[in-house]
N, C-alpha and C positions, 0 to 999 in steps of 0.2 A: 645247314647244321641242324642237329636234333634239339627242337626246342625244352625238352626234357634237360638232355645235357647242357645248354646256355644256361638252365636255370637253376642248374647245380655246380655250376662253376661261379656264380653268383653269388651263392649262400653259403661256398666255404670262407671261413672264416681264415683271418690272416693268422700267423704263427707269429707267438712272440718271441721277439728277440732277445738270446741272451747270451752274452761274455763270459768266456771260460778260460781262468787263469790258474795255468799250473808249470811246475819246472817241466821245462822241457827236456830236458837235459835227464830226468828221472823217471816222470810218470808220464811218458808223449803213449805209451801202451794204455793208459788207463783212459787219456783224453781219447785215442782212438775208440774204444770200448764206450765210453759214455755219448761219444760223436754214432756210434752206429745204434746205441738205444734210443737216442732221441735226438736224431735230425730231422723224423719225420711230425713229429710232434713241435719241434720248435729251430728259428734259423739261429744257427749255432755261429759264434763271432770269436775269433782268435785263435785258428787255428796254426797261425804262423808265427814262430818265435819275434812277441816287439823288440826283442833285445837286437834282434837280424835285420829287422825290417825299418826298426830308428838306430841308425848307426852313429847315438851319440851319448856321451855322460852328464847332460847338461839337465839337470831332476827336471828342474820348472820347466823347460820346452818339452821335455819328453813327456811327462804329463802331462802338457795340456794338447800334443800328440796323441796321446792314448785316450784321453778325451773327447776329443773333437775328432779322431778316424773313427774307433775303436767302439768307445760307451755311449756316445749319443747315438740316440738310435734304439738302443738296445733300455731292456726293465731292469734287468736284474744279474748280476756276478756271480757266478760259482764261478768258487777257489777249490780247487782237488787239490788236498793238504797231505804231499807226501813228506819222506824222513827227511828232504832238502828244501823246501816249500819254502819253511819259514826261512832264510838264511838268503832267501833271492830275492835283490832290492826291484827286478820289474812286478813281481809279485805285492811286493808294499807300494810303488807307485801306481799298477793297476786297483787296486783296493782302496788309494786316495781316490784317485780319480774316480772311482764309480761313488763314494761317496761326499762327494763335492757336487754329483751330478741327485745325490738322494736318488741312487736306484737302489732296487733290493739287493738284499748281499748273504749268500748261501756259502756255509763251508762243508767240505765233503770230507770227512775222514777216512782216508785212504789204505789199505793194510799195509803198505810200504811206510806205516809211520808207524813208527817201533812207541809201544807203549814206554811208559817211566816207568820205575820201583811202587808209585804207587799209584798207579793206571791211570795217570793223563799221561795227553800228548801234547807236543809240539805244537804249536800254530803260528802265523802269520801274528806281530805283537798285535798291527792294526785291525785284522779280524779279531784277535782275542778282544780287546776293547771293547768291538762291538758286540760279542757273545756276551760277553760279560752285562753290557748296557743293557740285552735285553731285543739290539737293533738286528743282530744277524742273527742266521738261522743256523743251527749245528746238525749236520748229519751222517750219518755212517754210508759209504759205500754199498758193503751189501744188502742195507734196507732201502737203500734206494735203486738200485739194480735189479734186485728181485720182486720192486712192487711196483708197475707201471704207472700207477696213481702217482705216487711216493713226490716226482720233480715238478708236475704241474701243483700240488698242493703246496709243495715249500715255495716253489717261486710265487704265486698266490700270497703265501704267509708273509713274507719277507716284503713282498713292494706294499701288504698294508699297512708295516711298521709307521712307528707314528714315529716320523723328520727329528721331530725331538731325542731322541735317543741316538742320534748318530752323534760315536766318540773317532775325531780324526784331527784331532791336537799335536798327537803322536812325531815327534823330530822323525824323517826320510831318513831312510835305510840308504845310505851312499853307496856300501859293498857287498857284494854278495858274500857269506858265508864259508 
């Protein structure tokens, strides 16, 4: 083999890993789209609905399921926060569990999330928390789509948050919406 290429299969650098929680059920088009802008950039983790793949309603085991297959392993959580986002309880137990674990935690504002009367949106209560804290990062879809920088920078920003600022107090979401 060409000593050249051994020693640039050497120096690349690993990809980091990160968990990506969104309804399946609504925005699996947007996971597909965010999955072909950057899988080559980073190894992408939940592609399969855990609602399908843990076939049970029992919070504490399913969380620390999604924990221990799922988050460890992996930096940082983007949630792609469509109009049903908030309202799915695997959505709020992936969001404990990646903050039980202190990884970074990214919300993506997605356009299938219908503005209010006075221009917020929706969100995840337990992301909100953490926006609000100061711990998560808030971002738009199409700034982050349109800027290749955009997802290595936030995921960056988000795993330097300082531990202290994680809010996840917050009473489990038992139903979906």
């Amino acid at each position: 083999m060409d000593p050249n290429f051994q020693q640039g299969l050497r120096t690349q650098p690993a990809k980091r890993s990160i968990f990506v929680s969104y309804h399946h059920g609504g925005d699996r088009a947007y996971y597909d789209a965010f999955s072909r802008l950057f899988a080559n950039s980073y190894q992408l983790v939940g592609d399969n609905s855990v609602e399908r793949t843990i076939d049970c309603d029992d919070a504490e085991y399913v969380i620390r399921k999604i924990r221990e297959d799922y988050i460890t392993g992996s930096s940082c959580t983007v949630v792609l926060c469509g109009a049903e986002t908030p309202n799915r309880k695997f959505v709020d137990w992936e969001i404990k569990a990646t903050l039980d674990k202190q990884h970074g935690l990214v919300g993506v504002y997605l356009p299938t999330n219908p503005a209010l009367p006075n221009g917020n949106v929706v969100v995840p209560a337990r992301l909100f928390d953490n926006i609000q804290s100061g711990y998560a990062i808030w971002a738009n879809w199409s700034g982050l789509t349109l800027n290749p920088t955009a997802l290595p920078r936030l995921v960056e920003e988000a795993n330097g948050k300082s531990k202290l600022l994680i809010r996840n107090g917050r009473d489990l979401r038992y139903r979906n919406g």
